[in-house]
C-alpha positions as a printed NumPy array, in Angstrom:
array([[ -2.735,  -7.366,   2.548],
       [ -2.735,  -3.702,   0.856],
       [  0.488,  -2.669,  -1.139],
       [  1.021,  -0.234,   1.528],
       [  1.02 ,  -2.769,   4.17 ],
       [  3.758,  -5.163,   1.856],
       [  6.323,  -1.696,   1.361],
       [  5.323,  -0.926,   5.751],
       [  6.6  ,  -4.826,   6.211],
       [  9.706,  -4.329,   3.746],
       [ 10.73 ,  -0.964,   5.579],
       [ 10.376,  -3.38 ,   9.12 ],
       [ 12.237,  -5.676,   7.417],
       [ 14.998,  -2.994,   6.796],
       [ 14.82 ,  -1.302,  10.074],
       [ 15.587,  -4.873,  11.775],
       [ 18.207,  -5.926,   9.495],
       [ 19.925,  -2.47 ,  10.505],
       [ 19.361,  -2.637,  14.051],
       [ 20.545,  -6.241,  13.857],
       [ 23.996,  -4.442,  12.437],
       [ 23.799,  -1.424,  15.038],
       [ 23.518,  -4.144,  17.731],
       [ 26.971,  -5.874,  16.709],
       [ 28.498,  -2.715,  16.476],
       [ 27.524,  -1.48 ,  20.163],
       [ 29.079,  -5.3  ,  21.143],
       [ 32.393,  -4.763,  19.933],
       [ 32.674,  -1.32 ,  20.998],
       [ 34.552,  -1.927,  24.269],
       [ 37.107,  -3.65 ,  21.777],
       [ 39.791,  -2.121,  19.326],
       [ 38.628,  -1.303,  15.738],
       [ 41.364,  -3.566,  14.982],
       [ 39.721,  -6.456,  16.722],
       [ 36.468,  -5.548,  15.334],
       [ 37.796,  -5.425,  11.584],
       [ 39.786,  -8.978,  11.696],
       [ 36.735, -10.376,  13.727],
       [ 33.869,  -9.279,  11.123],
       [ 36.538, -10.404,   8.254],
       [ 36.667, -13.722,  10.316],
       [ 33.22 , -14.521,  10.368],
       [ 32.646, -13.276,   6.95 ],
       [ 34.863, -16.136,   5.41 ],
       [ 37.454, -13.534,   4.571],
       [ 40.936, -12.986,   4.901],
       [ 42.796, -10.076,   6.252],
       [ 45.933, -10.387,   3.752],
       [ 43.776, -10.739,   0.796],
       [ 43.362,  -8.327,  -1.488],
       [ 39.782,  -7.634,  -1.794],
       [ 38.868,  -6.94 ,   1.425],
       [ 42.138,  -5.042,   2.131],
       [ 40.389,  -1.789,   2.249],
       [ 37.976,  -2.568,   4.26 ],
       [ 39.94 ,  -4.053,   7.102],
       [ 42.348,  -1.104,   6.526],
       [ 38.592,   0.928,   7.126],
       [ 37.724,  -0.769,  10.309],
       [ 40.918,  -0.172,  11.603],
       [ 40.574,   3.315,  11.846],
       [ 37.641,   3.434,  13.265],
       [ 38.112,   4.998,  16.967],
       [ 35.475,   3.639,  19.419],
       [ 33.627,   7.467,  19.143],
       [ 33.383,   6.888,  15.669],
       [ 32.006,   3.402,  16.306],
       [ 29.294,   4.666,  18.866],
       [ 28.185,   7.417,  16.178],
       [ 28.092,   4.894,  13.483],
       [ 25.869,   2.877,  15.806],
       [ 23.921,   5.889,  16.869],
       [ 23.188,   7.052,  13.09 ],
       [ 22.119,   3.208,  12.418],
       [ 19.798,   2.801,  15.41 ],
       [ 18.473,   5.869,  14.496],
       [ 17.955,   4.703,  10.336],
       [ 16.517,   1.889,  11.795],
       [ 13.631,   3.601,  14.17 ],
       [ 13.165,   6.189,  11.151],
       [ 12.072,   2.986,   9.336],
       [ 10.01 ,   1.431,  11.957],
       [  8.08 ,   4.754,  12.238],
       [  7.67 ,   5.127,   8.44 ],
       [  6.167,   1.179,   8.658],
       [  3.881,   2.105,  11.257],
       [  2.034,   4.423,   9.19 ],
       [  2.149,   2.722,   6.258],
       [  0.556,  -0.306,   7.703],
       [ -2.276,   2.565,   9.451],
       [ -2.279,   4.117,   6.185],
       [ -1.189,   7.335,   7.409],
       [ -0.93 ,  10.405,   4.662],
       [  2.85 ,  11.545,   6.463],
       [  4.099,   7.443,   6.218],
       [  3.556,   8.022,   2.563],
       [  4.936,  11.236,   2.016],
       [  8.131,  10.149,   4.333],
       [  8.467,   7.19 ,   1.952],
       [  8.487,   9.432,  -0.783],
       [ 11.137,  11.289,   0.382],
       [ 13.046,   8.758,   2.089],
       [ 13.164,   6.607,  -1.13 ],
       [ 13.391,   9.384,  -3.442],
       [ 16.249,  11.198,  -2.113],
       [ 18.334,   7.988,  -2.646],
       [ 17.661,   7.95 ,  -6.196],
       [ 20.148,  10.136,  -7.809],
       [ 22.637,   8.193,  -5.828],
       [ 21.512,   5.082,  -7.315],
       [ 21.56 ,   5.969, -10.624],
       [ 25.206,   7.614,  -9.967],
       [ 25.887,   4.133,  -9.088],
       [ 24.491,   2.539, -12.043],
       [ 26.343,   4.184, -14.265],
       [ 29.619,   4.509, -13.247],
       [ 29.671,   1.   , -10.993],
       [ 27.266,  -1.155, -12.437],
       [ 25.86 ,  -4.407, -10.979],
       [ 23.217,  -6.429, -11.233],
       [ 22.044,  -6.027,  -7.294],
       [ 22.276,  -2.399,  -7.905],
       [ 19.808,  -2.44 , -10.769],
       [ 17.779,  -5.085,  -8.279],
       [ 17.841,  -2.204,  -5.734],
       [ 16.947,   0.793,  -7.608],
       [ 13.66 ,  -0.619,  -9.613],
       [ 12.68 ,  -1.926,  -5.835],
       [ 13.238,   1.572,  -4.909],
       [ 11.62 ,   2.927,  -7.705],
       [  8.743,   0.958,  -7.732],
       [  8.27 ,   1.855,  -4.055],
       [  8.29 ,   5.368,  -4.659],
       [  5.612,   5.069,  -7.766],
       [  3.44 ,   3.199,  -5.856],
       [  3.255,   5.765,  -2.74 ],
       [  3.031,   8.575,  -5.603],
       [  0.32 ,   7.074,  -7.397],
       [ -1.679,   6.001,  -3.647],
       [ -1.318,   9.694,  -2.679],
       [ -2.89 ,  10.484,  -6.325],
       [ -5.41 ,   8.487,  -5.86 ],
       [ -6.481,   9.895,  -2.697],
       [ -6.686,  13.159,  -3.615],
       [ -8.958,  12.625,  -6.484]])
């Protein structure tokens, strides 16, 4: 298997686990936001009253049901943006690699934002994945125009 054919089954990989997500959230959006937010705090172990995820439940709740359907428009959406970049990358496709190099790139500056001023370890995880993604497309478009 080719390095572009690991990052096309990673960015799969991404585009299901976000359609998995856009999925619940076109479920529960015949529901309240209220429902939604003590149900998703429910099955994540959490508790409503407790202070952590205070915010977010406070979040959820006011989310209207348009918002919800544009949140799950934007992430079905991400997620077929992902698929599409996959499918060239597995085919090898010169546009796949300069979509992942803008798709991973312009998340960068972000990332490092977050580094700095809200460390963590996953963070740090994320960006040299996303880093290393973007070198590797960089240096395979490089190589191809040599």
């Amino acid at each position: 298997m080719s390095g572009l054919q690991v990052i096309a089954l990673f960015e799969f990989l991404k585009g299901l686990t976000v359609l998995t997500a856009g999925l619940g959230f076109l479920e529960f959006l015949h529901y309240r936001a209220q429902h939604v937010g003590e149900h998703f705090l429910a099955h994540a172990g959490l508790n409503a009253h407790h202070q952590i995820p205070k915010p977010l439940a406070q979040y959820i709740s006011g989310l209207t049901d348009q918002n919800m359907q544009l949140l799950a428009i934007g992430i079905i959406a991400y997620c077929f943006m992902r698929w599409l970049e996959a499918y060239g990358l597995w085919r090898e496709k010169s546009w796949a690699q300069w979509l992942g190099i803008l798709s991973g790139g312009i998340y960068l500056p972000y990332e490092f934002y977050e580094l700095l001023f809200h460390f963590s370890w996953i963070k740090v995880l994320i960006t040299l994945v996303n880093i290393t993604i973007v070198v590797y497309l960089v240096r395979t478009r490089e190589q191809k125009r040599v």
